[in-house]
Backbone as JSON Lines, residues from 0, in Angstrom:
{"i":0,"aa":"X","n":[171.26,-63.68,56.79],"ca":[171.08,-63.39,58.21],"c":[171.84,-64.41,59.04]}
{"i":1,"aa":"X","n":[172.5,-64.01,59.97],"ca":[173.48,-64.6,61.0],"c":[172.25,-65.55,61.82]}
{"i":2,"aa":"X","n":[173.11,-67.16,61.61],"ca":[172.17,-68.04,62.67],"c":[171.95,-67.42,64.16]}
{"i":3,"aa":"X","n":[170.91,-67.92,64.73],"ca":[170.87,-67.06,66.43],"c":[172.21,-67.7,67.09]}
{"i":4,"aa":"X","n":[172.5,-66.44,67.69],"ca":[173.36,-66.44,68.6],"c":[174.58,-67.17,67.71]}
{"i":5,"aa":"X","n":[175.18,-66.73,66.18],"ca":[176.03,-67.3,65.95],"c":[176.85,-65.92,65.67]}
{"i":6,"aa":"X","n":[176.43,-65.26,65.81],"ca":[177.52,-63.57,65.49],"c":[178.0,-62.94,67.03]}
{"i":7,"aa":"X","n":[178.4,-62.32,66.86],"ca":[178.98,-62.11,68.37],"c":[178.82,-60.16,68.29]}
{"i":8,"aa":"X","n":[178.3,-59.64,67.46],"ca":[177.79,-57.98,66.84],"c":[176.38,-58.04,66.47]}
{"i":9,"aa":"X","n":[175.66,-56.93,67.58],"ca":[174.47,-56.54,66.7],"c":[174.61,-55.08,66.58]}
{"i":10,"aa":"X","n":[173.96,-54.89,65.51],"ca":[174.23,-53.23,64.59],"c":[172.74,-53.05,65.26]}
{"i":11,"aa":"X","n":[172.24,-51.83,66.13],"ca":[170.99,-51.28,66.16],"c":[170.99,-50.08,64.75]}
{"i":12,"aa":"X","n":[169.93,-50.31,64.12],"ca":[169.98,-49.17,63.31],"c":[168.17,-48.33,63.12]}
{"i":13,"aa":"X","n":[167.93,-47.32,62.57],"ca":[166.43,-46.89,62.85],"c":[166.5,-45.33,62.5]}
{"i":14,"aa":"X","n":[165.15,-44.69,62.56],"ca":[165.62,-43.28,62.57],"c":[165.97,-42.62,64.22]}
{"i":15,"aa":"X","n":[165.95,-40.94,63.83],"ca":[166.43,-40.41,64.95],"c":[165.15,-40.59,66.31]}
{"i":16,"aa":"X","n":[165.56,-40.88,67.18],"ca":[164.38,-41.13,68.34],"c":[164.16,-42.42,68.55]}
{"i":17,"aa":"X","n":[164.6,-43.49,67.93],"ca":[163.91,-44.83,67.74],"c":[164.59,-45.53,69.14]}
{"i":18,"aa":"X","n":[165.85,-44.66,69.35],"ca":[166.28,-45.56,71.11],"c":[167.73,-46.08,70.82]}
{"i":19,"aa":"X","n":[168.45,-46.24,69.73],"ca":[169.49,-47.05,68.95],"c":[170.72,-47.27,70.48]}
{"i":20,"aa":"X","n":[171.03,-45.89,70.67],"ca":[171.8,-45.63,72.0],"c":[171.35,-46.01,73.27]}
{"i":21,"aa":"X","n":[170.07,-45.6,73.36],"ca":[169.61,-46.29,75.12],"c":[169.43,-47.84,74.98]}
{"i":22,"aa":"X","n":[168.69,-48.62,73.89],"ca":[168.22,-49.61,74.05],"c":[169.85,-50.32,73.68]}
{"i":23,"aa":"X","n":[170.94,-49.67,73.06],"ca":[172.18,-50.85,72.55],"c":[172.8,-50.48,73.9]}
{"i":24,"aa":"X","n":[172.56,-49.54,74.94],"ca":[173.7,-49.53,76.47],"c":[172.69,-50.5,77.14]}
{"i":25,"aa":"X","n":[171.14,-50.89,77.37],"ca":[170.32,-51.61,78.05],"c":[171.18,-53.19,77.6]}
{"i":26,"aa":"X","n":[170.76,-53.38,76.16],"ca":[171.11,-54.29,75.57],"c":[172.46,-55.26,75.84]}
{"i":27,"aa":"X","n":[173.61,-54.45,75.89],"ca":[174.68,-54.51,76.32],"c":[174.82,-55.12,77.76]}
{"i":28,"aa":"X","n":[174.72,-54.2,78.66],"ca":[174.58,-55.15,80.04],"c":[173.46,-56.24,80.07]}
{"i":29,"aa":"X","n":[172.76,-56.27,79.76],"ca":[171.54,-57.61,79.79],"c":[172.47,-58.44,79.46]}
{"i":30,"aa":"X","n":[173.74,-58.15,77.9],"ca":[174.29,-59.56,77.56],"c":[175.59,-60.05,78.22]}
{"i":31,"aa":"X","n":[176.16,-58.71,78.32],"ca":[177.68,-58.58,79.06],"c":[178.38,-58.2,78.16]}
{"i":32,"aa":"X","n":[178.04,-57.77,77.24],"ca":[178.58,-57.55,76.04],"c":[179.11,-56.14,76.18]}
{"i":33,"aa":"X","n":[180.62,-55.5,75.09],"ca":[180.41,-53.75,75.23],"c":[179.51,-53.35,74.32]}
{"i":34,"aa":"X","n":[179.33,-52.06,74.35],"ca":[178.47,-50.6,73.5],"c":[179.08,-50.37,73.1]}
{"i":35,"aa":"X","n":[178.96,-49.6,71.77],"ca":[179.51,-48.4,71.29],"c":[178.76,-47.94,70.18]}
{"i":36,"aa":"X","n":[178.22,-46.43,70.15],"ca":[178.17,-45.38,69.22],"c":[178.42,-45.18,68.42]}
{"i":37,"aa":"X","n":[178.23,-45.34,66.87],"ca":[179.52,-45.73,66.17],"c":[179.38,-43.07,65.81]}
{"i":38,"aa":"X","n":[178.63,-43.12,66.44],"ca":[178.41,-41.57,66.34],"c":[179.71,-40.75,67.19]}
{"i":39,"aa":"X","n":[179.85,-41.56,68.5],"ca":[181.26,-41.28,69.29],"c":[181.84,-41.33,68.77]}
{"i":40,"aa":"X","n":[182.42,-42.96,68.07],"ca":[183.64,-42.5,67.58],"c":[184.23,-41.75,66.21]}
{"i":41,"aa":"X","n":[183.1,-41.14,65.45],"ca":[182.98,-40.37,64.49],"c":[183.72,-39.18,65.56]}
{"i":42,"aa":"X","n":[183.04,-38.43,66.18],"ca":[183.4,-37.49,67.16],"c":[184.48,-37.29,67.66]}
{"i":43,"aa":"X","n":[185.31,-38.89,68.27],"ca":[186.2,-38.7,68.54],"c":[187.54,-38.73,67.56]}
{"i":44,"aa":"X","n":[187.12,-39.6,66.72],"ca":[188.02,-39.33,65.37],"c":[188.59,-37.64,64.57]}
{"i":45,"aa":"X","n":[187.16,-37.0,64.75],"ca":[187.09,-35.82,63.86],"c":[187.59,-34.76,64.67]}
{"i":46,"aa":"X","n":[187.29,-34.85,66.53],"ca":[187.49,-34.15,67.55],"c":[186.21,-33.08,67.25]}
{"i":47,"aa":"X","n":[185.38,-33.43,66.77],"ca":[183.96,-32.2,66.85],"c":[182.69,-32.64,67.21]}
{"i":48,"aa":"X","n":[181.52,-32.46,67.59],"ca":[180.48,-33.5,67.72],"c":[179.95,-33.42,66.33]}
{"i":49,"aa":"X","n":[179.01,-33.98,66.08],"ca":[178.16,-34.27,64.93],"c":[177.51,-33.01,64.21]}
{"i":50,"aa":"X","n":[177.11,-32.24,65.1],"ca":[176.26,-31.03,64.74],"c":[177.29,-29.84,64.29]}
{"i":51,"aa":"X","n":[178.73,-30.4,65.09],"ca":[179.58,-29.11,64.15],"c":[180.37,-29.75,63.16]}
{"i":52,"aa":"X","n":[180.37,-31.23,62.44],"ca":[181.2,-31.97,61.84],"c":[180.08,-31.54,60.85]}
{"i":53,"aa":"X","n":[178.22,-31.42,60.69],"ca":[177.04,-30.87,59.69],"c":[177.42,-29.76,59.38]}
{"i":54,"aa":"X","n":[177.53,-28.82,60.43],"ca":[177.53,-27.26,60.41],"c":[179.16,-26.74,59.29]}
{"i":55,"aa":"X","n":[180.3,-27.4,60.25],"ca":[181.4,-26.9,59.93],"c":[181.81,-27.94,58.36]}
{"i":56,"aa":"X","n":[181.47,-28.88,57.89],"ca":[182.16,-29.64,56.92],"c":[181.05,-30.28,56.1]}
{"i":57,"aa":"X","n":[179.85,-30.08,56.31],"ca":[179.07,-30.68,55.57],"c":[178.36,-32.09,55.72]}
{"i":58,"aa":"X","n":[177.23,-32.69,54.79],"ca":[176.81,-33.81,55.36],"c":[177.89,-34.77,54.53]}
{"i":59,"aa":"X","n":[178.4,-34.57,53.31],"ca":[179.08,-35.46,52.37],"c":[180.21,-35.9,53.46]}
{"i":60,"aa":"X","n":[180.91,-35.08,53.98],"ca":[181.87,-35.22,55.21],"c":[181.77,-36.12,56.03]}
{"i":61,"aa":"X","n":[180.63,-35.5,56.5],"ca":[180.06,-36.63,57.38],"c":[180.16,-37.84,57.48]}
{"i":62,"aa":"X","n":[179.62,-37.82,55.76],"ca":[179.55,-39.55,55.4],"c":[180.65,-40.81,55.47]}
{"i":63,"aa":"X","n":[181.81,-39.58,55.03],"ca":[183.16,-40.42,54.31],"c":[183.47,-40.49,55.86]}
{"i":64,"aa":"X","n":[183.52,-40.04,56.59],"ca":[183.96,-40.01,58.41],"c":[183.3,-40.95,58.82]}
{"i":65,"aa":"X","n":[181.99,-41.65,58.45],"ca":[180.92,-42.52,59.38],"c":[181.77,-43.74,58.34]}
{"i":66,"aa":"X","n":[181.82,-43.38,57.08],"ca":[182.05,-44.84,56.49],"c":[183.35,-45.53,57.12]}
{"i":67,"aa":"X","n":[184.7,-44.8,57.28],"ca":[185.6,-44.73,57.86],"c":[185.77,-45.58,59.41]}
{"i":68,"aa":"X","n":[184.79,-44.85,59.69],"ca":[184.48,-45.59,61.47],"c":[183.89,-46.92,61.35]}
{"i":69,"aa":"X","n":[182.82,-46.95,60.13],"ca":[182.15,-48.01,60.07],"c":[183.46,-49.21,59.98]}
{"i":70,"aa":"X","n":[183.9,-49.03,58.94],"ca":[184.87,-49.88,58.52],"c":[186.24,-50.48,59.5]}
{"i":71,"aa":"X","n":[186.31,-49.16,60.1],"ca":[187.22,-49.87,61.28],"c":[186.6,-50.54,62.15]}
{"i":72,"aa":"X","n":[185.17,-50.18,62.68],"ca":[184.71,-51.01,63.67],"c":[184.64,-51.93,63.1]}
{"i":73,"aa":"X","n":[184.43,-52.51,62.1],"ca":[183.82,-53.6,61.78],"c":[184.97,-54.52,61.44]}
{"i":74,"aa":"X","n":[186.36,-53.87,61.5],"ca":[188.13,-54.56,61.63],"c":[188.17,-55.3,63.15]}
{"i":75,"aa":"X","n":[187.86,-54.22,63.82],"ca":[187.5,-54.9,65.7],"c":[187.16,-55.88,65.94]}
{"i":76,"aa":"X","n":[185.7,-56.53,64.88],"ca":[185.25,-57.4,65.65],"c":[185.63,-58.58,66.22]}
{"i":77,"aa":"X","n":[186.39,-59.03,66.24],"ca":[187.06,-60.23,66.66],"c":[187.23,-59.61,68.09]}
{"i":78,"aa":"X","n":[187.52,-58.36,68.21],"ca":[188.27,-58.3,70.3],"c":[187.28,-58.71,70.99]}
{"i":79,"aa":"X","n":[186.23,-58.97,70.82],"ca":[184.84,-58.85,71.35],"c":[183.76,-59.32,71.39]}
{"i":80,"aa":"X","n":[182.87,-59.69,71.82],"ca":[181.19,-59.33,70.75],"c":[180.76,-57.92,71.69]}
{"i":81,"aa":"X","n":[180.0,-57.42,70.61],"ca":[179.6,-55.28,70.88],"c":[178.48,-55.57,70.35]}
{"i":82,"aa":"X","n":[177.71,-54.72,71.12],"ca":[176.32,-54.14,70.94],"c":[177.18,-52.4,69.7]}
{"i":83,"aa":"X","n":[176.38,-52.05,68.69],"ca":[176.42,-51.2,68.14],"c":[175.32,-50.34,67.96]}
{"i":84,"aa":"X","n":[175.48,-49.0,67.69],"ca":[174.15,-48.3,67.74],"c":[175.08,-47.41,66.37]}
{"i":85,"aa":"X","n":[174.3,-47.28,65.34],"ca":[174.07,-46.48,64.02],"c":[173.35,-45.06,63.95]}
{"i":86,"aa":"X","n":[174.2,-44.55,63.82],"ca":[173.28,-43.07,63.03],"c":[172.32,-43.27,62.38]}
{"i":87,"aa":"X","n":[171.28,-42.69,62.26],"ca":[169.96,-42.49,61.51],"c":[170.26,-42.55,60.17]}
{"i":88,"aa":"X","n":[170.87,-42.28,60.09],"ca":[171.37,-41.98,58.18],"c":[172.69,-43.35,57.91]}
{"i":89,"aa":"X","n":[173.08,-43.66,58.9],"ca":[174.29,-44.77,58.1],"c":[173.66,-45.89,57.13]}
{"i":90,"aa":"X","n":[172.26,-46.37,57.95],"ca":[171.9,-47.79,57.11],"c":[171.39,-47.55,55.83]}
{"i":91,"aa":"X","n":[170.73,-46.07,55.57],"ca":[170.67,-45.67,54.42],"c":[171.25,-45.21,53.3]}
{"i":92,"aa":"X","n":[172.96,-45.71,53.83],"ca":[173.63,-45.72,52.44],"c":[173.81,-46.66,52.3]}
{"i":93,"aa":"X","n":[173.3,-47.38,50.93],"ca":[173.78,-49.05,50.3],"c":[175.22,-49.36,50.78]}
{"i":94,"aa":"X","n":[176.17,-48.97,50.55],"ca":[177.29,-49.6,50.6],"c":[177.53,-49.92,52.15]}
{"i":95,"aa":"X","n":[177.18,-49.3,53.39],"ca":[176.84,-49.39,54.56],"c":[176.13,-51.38,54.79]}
{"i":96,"aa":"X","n":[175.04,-51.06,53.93],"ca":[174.07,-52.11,54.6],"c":[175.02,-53.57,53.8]}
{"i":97,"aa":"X","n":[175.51,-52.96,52.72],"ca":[176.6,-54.08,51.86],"c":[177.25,-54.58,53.1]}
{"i":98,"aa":"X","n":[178.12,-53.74,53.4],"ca":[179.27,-53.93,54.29],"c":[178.87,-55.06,55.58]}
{"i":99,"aa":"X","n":[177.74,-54.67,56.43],"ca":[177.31,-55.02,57.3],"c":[176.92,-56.55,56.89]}
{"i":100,"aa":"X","n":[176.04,-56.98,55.92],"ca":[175.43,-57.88,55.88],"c":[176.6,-58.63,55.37]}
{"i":101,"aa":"X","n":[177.4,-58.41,54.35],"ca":[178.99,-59.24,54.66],"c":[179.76,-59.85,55.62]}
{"i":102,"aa":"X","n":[179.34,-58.82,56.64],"ca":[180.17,-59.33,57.98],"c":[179.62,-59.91,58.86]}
{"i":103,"aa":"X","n":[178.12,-60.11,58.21],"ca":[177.37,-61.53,59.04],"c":[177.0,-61.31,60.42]}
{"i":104,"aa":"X","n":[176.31,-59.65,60.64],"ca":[176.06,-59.35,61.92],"c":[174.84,-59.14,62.02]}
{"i":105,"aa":"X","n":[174.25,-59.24,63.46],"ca":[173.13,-58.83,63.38],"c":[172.25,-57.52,63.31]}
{"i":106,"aa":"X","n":[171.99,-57.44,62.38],"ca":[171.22,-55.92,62.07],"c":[169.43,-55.52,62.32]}
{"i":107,"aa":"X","n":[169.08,-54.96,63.03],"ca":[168.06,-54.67,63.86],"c":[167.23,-53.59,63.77]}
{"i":108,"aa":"X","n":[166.45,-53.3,62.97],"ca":[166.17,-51.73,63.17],"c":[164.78,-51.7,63.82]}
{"i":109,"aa":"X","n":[165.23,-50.78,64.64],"ca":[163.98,-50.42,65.91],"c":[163.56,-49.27,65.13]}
{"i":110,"aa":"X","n":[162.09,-49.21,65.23],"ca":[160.85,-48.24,64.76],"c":[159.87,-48.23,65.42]}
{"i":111,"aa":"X","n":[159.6,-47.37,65.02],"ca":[158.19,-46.43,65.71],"c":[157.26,-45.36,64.72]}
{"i":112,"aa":"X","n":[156.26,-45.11,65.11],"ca":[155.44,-44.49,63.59],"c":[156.69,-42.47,64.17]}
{"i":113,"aa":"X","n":[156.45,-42.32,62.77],"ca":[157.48,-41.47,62.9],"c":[156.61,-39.7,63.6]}
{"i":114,"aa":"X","n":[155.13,-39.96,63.76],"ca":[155.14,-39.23,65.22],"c":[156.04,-39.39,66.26]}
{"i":115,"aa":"X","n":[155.53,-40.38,66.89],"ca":[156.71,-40.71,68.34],"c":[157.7,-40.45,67.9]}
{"i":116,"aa":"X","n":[158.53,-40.55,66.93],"ca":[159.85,-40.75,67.2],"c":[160.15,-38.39,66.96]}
{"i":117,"aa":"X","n":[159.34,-38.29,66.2],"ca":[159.55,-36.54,66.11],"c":[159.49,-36.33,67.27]}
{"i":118,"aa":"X","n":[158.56,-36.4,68.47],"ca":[158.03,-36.3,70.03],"c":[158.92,-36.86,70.75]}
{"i":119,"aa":"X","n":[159.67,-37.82,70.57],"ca":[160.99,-38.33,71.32],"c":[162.04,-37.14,71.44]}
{"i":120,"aa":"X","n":[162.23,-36.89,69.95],"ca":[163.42,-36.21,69.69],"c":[163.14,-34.57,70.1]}
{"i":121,"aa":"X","n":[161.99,-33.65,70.01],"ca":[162.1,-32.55,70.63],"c":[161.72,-32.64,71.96]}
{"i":122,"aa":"X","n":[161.74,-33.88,72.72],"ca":[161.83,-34.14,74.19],"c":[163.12,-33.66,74.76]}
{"i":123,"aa":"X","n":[164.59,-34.43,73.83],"ca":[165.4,-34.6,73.78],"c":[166.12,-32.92,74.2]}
{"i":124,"aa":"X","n":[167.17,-33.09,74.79],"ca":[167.93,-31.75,75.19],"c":[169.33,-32.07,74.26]}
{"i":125,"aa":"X","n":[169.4,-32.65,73.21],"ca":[170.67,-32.09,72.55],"c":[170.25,-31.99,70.89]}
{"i":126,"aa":"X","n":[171.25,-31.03,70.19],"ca":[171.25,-31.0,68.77],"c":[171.04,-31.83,67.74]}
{"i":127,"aa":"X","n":[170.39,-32.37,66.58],"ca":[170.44,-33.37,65.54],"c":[170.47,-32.21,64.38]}
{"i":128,"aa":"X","n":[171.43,-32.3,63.85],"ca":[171.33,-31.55,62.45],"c":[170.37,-31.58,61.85]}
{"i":129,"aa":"X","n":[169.85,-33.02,60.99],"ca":[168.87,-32.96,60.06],"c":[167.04,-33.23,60.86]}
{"i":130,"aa":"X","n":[167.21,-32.62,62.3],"ca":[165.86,-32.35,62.93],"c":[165.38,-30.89,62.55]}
{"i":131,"aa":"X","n":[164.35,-30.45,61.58],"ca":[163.67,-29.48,61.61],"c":[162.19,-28.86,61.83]}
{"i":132,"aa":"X","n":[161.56,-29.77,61.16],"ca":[160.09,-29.72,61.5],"c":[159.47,-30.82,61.36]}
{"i":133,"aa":"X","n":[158.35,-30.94,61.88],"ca":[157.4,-31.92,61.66],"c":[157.3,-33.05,60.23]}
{"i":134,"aa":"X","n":[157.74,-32.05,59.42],"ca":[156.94,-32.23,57.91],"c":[157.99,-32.97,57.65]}
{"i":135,"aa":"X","n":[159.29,-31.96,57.43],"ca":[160.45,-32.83,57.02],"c":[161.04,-33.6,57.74]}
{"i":136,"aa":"X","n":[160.79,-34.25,58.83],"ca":[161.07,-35.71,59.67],"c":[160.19,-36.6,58.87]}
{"i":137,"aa":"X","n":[158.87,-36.4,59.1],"ca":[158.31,-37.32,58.75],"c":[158.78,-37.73,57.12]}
{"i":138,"aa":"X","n":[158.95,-37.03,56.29],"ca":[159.36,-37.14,55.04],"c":[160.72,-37.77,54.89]}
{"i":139,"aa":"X","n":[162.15,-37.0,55.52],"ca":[162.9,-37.81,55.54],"c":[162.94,-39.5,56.42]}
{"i":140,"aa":"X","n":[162.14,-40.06,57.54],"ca":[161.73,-41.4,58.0],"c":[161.22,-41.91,56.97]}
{"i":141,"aa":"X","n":[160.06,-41.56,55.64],"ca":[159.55,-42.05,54.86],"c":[160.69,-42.47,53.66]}
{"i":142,"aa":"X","n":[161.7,-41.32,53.78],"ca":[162.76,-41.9,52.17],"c":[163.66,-43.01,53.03]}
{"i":143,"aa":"X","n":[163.61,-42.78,54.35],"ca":[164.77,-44.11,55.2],"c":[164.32,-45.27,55.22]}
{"i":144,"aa":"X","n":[163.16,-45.25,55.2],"ca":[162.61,-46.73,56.04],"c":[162.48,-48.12,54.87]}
{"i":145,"aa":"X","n":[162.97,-47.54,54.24],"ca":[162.61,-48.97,52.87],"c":[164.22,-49.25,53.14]}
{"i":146,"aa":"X","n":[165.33,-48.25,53.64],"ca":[166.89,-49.06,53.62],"c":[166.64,-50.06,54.94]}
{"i":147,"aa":"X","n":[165.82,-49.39,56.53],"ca":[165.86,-49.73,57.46],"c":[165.1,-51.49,57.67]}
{"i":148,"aa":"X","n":[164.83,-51.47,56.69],"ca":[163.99,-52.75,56.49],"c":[164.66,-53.9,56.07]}
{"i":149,"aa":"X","n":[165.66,-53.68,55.25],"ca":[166.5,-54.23,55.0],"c":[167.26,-55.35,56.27]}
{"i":150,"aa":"X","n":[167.25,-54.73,57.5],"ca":[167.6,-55.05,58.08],"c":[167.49,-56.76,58.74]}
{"i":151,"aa":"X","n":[168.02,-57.71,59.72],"ca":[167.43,-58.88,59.8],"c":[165.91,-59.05,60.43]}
{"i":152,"aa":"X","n":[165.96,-57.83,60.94],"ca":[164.62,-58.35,62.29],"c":[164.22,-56.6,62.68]}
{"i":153,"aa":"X","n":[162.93,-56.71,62.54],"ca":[162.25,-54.99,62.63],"c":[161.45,-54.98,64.19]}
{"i":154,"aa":"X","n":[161.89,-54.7,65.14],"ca":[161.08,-54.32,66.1],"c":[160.61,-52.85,66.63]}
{"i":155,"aa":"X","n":[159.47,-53.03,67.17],"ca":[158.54,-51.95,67.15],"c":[159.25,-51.61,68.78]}
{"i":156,"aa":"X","n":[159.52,-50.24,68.6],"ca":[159.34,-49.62,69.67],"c":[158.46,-48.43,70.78]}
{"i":157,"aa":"X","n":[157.53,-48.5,70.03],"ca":[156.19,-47.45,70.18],"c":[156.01,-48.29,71.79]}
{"i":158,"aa":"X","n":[155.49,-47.22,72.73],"ca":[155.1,-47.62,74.28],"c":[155.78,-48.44,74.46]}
{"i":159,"aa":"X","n":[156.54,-48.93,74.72],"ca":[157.67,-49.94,75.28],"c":[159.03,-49.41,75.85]}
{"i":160,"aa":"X","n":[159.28,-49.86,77.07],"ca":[160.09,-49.4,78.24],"c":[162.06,-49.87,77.09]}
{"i":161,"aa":"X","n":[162.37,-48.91,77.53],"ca":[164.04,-49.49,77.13],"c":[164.87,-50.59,77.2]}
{"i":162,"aa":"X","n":[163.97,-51.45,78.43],"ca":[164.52,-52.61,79.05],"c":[163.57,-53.51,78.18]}
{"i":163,"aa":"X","n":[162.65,-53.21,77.87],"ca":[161.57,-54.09,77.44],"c":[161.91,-54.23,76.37]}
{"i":164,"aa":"X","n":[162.41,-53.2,75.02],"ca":[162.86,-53.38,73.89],"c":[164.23,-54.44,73.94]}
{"i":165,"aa":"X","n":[165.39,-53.72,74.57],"ca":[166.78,-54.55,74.66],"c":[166.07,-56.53,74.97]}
{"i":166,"aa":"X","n":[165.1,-56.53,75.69],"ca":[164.82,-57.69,76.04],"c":[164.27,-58.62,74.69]}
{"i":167,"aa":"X","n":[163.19,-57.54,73.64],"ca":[162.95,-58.54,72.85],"c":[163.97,-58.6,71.62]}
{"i":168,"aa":"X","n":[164.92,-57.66,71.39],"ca":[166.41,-57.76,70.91],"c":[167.13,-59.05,71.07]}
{"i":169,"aa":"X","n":[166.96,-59.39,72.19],"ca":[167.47,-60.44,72.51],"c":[167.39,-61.85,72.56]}
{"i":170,"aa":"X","n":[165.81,-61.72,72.45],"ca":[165.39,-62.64,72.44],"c":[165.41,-62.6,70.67]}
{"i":171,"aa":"X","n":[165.12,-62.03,69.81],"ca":[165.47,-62.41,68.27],"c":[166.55,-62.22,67.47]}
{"i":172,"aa":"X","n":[167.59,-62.59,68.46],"ca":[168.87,-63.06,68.12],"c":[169.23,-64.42,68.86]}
{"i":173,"aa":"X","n":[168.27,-64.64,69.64],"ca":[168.28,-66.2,70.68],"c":[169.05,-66.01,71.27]}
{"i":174,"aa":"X","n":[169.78,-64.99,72.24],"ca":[169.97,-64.9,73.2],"c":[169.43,-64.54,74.63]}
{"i":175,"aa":"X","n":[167.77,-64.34,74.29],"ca":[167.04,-63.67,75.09],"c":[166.85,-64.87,76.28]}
């Protein structure tokens, strides 16, 4: 794990609903730091969004496209220090969490009991491929959360404001 405030990248990672995107754009301005999606630039790489990169090419596709992005972002880091936000599924491939913890960044996964986060997500007005029912969220959060743990530092995001999360982000990387 990267000393506080000695990395200049934190990776948000978690399942779908957990905030990865709102709390890493909150996060971001609190530090001055940029954002980025690493889901955008999958998107913009492939020119499709996510749900037709599932639909039209598969999830294996998917993967080799996220690993791809992963890997270049993680060539970047020097222009910068970036707030990052992870797909639900990236930290749960080993070679992912390899990669990351190599490059000595900070990795974060925000959770919530995987009610809320199902109730987040059919709040939500856009597509997630692997969102279907109740049963199988909760089941797939249950096969994720032993990679998501992995991570340096687990914060809870259950009832807590967006600003309020990015804040204690910050503070357990000692920049808060």
């Amino acid at each position: 794990m990267p000393q506080a405030g000695s990395s200049r990248a934190v990776f948000l990672v978690g399942f779908m609903g957990a905030g990865k995107t709102s709390v890493g754009s909150s996060l971001a301005r609190r530090l001055g730091w940029s954002f980025e999606d690493l889901d955008d630039r999958i998107q913009s790489r492939a020119g499709r969004s996510v749900p037709e990169i599932f639909r039209d090419l598969g999830e294996a596709e998917f993967r080799r496209l996220e690993d791809a992005a992963l890997r270049e972002l993680l060539a970047e880091l020097g222009a910068g220090p970036r707030v990052v936000a992870l797909g639900g599924g990236a930290f749960a491939q080993p070679e992912n969490v390899a990669l990351l913890g190599s490059a000595g960044v900070h990795m974060i996964f925000l959770d919530a009991p995987a009610a809320e986060l199902f109730r987040r997500c059919e709040q939500e007005q856009r597509e997630r491929p692997l969102l279907r029912d109740a049963e199988q969220f909760r089941e797939l959060y249950e096969q994720r959360r032993s990679s998501y743990l992995k991570a340096s530092c687990r914060i809870d995001t259950a009832c807590k404001s967006i600003d309020e999360v990015a804040a204690e982000v910050a503070c357990s990387i000692g920049l808060g």
